[in-house]
N, C-alpha and C positions, 0 to 999 in steps of 0.2 A: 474472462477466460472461458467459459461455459459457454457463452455465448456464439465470442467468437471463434471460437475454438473448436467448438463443437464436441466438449466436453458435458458428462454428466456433474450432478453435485460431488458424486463417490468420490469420482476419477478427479475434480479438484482439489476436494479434501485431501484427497492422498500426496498428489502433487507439492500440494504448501504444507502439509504435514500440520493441518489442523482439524477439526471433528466436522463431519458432513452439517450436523446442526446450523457451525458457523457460518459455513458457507450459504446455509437454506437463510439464516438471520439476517443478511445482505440482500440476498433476492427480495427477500420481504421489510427491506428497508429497518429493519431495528436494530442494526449496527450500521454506521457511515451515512446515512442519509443525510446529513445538514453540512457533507463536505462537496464544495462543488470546486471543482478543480479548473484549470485556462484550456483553453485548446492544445497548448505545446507539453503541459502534464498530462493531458489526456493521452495522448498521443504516446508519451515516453512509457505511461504504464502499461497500454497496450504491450509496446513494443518487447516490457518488460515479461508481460503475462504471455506471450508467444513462446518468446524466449524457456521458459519455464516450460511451458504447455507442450513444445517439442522437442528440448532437448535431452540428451541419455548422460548429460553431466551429472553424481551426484551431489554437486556443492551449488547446482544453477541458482536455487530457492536461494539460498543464503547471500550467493552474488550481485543476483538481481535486484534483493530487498536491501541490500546495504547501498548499494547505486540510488536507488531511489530516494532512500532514507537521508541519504547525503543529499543529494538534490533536495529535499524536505527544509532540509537544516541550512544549508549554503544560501537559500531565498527565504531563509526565517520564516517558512510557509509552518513551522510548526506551532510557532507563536502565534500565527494568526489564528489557528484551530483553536489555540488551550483559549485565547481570548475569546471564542464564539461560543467557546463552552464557560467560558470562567472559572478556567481551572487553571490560567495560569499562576503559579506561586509566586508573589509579590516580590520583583526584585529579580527574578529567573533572569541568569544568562548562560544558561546550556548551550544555547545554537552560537552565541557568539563567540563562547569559548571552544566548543569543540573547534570551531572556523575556521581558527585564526592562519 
């Protein structure tokens, strides 16, 4: 969003409604860095961080991250995370059950 966007850290933090620090902790790779995503998730968060980054909705943040997050969940992409971290909970079927 910063990037493409041509936003400052502030003016994102403000946006996603989380602390400019967070934001600075991504740039500098010590949150999310060991998630690499396909081309077509690349693309959809973009689309998603646009979205957010110009619109005067107040519920955009909320909408957009729940869209994703659904996407996350519907490709069991979030199981493959907790698995790179080894945090997933032995037996976990949150993504299959929210799915169904």
């Amino acid at each position: 969003m910063v990037e493409d966007m041509h936003l400052n850290q502030r003016m994102a933090a403000e946006k996603l409604g989380i602390t400019e620090a967070a934001v600075s902790q991504y740039f500098k790779n010590k949150r999310g860095s060991d998630m690499k995503f396909s081309k077509e998730l690349k693309n959809e968060i973009r689309k998603a961080a646009k979205e957010i980054a110009t619109s005067k909705k107040e519920y955009v943040v909320i909408q957009q991250i729940c869209a994703l997050c659904y996407m996350f969940r519907s490709r069991m992409l979030l199981c493959k995370f907790h698995k790179i971290d080894d945090k997933k909970p032995k037996g976990c079927k949150v993504c299959e059950e929210v799915c169904k």
